[in-house]
N, C-alpha and C positions, 0 to 999 in steps of 0.2 A: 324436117328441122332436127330432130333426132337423130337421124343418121350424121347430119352434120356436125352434131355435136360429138358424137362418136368419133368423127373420123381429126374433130379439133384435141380431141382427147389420147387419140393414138400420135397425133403429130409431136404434142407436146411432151407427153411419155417419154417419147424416143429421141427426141432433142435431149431431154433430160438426160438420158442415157446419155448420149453419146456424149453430152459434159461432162458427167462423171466418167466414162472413160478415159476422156484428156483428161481430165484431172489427175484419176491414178496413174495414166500415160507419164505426165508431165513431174508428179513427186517423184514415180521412179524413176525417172532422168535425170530430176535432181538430186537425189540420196545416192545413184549411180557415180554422179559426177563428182558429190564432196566424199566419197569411199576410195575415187581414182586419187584426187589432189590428197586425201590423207595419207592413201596410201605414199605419192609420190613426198610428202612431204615427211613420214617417216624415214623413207629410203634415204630422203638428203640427210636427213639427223643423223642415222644410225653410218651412213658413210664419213658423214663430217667428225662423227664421237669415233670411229675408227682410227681416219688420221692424224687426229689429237693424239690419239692413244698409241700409234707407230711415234708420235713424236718424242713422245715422253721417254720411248723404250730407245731412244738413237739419244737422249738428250743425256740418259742413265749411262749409256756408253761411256758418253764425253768426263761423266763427274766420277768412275769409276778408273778409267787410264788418268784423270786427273791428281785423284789421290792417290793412287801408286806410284806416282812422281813424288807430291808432298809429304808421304806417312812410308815409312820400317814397317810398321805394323799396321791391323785392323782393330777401330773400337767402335762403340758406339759415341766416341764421340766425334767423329769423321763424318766428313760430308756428304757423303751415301747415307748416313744415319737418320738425316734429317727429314722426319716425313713431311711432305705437303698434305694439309688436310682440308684446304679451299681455298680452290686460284681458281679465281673470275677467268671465263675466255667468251668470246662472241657468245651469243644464244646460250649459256651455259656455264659450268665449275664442271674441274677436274680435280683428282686428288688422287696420292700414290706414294707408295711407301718401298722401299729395300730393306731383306733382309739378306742377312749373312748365312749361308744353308750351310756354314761349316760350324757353325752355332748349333747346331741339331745329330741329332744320332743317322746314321749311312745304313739305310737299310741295305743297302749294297755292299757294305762292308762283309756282309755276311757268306759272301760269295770267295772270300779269301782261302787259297789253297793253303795256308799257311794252320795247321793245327792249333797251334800255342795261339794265334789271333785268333783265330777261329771261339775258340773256350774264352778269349779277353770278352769280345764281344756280346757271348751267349750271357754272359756275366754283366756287362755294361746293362743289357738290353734288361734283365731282369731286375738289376738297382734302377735303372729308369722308371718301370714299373712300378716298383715300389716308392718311388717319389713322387710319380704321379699319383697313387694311391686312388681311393676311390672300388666302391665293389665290383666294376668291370675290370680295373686291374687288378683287383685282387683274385680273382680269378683265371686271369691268363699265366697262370704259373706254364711254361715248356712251351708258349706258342711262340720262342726264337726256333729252336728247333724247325718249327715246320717252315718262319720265314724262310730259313736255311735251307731246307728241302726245296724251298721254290723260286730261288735262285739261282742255285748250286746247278752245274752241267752234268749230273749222273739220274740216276733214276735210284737211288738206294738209298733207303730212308736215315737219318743218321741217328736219331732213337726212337723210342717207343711213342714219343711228342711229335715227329716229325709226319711228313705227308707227300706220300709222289704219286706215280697215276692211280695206281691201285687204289686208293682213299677218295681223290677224284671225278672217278668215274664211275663210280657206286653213288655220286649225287644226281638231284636230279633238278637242273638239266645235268647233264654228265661232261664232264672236260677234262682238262689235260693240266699238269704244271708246268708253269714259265719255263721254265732250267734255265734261264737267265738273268741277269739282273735285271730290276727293276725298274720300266720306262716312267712311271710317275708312283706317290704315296698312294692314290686310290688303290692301286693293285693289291695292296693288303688284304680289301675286302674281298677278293679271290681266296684269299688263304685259310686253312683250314681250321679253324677254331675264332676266328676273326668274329667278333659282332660288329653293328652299327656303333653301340655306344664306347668299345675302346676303338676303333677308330676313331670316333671323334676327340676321343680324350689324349689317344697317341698322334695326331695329325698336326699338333702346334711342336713338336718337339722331334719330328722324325722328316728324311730327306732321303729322296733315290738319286744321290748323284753317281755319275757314269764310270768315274774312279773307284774302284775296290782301293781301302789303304786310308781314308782323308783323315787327315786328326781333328780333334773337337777345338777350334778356335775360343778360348779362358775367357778373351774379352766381349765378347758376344753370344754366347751360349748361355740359357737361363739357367736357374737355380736348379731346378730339377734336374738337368742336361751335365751337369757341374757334380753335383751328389750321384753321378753314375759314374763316375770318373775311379773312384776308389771307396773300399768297404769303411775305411779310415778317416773317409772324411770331414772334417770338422764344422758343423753344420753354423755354430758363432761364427767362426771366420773365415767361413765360405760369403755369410752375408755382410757382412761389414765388406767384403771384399766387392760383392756385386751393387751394392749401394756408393761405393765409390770410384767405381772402373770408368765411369765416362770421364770424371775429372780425370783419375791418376791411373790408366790404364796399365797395367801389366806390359813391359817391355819386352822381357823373354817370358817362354813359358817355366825355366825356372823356377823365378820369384813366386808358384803359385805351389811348389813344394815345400817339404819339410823342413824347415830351420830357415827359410828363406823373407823376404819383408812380404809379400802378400802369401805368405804361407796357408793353404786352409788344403791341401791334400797331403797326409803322411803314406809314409811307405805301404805298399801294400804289393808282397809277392809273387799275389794271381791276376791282379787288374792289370801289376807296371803302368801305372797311370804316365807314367816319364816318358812313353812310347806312342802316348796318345794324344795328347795335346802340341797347339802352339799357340800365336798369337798374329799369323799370318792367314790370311785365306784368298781362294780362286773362285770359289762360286759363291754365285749372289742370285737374290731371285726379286724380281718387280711385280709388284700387284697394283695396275692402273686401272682408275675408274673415271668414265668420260659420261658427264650428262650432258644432252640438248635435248632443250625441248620437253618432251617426255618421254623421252628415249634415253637409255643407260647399254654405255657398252662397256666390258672390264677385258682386258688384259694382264696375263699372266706369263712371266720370261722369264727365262733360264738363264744367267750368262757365267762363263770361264773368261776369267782372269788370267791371261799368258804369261808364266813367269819370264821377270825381263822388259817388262812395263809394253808390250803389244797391247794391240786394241782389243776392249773385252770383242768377245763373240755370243752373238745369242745363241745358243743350243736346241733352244725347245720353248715353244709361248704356246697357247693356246688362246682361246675367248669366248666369252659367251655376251650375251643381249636381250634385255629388256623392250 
């Protein structure tokens, strides 16, 4: 009788068992199965937030050759200006903005064989600085210099600020300078005095576009970007100027000289501010943001503006994803 009990006792044991096997058998076929369908149902969000996001960047095309049909000039108060900040779409909101990158300083410009620009520049780049203010700018006094070095096509340093491989390749990890221009802003943080915090502080008001030469477009460029223009500048009717540009934009860039009706930049010698601005610009940049779901994908474009009303061209996007 005993034995029997025993052997009723190992039977039951092992049924037990083997339940609990299918059981764990069975949870991870299904934790298996809802990790495939999430996965695949991510992959549809993040493809679907994609083509949103191509759409937006062909849509920017269409309103960018539109108003260089309708507008002389660029301001912010043109219809490329107007951000979206939440359009309903299927499963999701999009939202996306243009700006005018000839509103911002050329880090590119810095690559000018031209001496006399060259010094305009070094000179912009340091009133920029000091508009931005702040103790990360206050401390990059001479790091144009080294942008300069690591654009420029030579290997030879242009002052004692500057920086080419020699200065580079004593870090560690050790590398090389550009001698190029500039394929995007991030590249700064390559440069040799560069921290985290004035790149964050110089990355709202600075631009790599692929032109050496762009002038700083008056109606779109902020205050800061404007007060680098000349040592002269008039800080009262600089703002009075930029609080009323959307309405009454700047026609020529003229008017934003001395003796002129939106006057707030006087003469100044070494800047020749006269040489530097307009009220025209070719590049524009789009930052789109595509949610489904719980998925976020952004988009980032480059476009040229062909003189002669052609269709923009995108240059350069990138993207990242949530």
């Amino acid at each position: 009788m005993s034995r029997q009990v025993r052997q009723r006792g190992v039977a039951l044991i092992t049924a037990i068992f083997v339940v609990a096997l299918a059981t764990i058998a069975a949870v991870a076929m299904f934790e298996s199965s809802n990790i495939a369908v999430r996965r695949a149902s991510n992959l549809i969000e993040s493809e679907t937030a994609l083509w949103y996001a191509v759409g937006v960047e062909s849509w920017t095309k269409g309103i960018l050759k539109q108003d260089a049909k309708n507008n002389e000039i660029d301001s912010l108060g043109d219809i490329w200006a107007r951000p979206v900040d939440f359009l309903p779409i299927d499963n999701g909101t999009l939202r996306g903005r243009v700006e005018d990158l000839q509103g911002r300083f050329n880090l590119n410009n810095f690559a000018t064989t031209d001496v006399n620009q060259l010094k305009i520049h070094l000179l912009q780049f340091q009133l920029l600085l000091d508009a931005i203010g702040g103790e990360e700018a206050s401390k990059a006094a001479g790091i144009g210099s080294a942008i300069r070095d690591w654009v420029d096509a030579d290997s030879e340093r242009l002052d004692l600020n500057g920086a080419e491989d020699n200065e580079y390749q004593g870090l560690d990890p050790p590398y090389r300078a550009a001698n190029r221009p500039m394929q995007s802003v991030s590249e700064l943080l390559q440069v040799r005095g560069m921290t985290k915090g004035l790149y964050l502080a110089l990355r709202p008001f600075v631009a790599a576009l692929p032109t050496v030469g762009t002038r700083i477009n008056v109606n779109t460029a902020s205050p800061q970007v404007l007060a680098a223009l000349s040592k002269t500048a008039d800080r009262t009717a600089l703002a009075k100027f930029v609080q009323g540009r959307i309405a009454a934009p700047a026609k020529t860039a003229q008017e934003v000289l001395n003796g002129e009706a939106n006057s707030f930049l006087g003469a100044d010698k070494d800047l020749k501010p006269e040489t530097q601005i307009d009220v025209r610009s070719r590049y524009f940049g789009l930052a789109a943001e595509v949610f489904i779901g719980s998925g976020r994908v952004a988009l980032y474009s480059v476009y040229i503006r062909p003189d002669g009303g052609g269709d923009p061209i995108v240059i350069a996007h990138s993207t990242d994803a949530d």
